[in-house]
N, C-alpha and C positions, 0 to 999 in steps of 0.2 A: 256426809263428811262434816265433821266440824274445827273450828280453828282453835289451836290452844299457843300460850304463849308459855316459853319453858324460860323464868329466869334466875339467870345465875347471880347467888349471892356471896361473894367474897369479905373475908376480913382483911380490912388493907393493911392494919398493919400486922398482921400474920401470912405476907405474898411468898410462895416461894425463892427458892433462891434463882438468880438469874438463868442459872445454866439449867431448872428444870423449865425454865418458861418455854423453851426453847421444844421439849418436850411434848408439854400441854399444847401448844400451841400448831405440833405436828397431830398431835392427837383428836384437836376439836378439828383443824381439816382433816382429818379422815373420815369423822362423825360426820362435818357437813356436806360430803361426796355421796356416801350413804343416805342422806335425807333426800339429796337430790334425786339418788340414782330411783328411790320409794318412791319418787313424786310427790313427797309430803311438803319439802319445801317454798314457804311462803317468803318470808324473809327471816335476814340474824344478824347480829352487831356486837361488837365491843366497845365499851366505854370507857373511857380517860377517867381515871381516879375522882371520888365525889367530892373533894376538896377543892377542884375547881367547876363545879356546877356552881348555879344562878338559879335558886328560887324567886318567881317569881308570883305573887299573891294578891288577890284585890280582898281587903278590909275596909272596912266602912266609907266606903267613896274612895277609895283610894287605892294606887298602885304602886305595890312596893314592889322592891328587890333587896336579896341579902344574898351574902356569898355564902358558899358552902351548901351540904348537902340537904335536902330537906329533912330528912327522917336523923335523929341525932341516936345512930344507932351502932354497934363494934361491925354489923353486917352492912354491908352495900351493894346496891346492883351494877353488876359489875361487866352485865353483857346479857342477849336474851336470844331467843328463836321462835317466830311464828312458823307453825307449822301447820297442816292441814292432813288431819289422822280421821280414821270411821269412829274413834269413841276413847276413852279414857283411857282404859285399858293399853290403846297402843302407844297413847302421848307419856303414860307412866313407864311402858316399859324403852320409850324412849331417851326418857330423864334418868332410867336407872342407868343408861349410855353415858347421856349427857356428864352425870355427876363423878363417873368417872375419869372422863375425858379432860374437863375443866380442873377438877380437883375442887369442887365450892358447890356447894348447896344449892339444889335445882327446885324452885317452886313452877308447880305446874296449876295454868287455870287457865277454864273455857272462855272465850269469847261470849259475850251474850248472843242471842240469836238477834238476825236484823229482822226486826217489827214489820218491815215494809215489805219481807219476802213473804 
């Protein structure tokens, strides 16, 4: 088994309208009842808009912070899911789930393998 993380990229300012969030929102719990019920389930989160993120970064001796998102991009990550599937195949056909449920673009990637197993 190995772990992938499935995350959701939204355009903030293209969010549905209020009364679909309500929807999506019925929709990804249903998704995450099924992930549990697989056993696939690791963890998953939604995130507060990247407008108010806090990069924080060390350059040359030094530690900064700057408000807002790090990536200056129309996409943001906008929620994720660790899951734990036998191989690629089942973590893609769980993002074809995911990206409908969400309604936002689901990028799927492996975890590295851990060295020390």
């Amino acid at each position: 088994m190995a772990q992938y993380l499935l995350s959701v990229f939204m355009v903030e300012d293209e969010m549905p309208a209020p009364e679909e969030f309500e929807q999506i929102f019925k929709d990804v719990d249903a998704l995450n009842e099924e992930i549990k019920a697989q056993g696939a389930w690791v963890f998953a989160g939604g995130l507060h808009p990247a407008d108010v993120a806090t990069v924080v970064r060390h350059r040359d001796g030094d530690i900064m912070t700057t408000d807002g998102p790090y990536a200056e991009t129309k996409e943001q990550l906008g929620g994720f899911w660790v899951v734990e599937l036998p191989d690629l195949d089942a973590a893609l056909a769980l993002a074809r789930k995911a990206t409908v449920a969400c309604r936002g673009a689901i990028e799927v990637r492996p975890f590295q393998d851990d060295p020390t197993a």
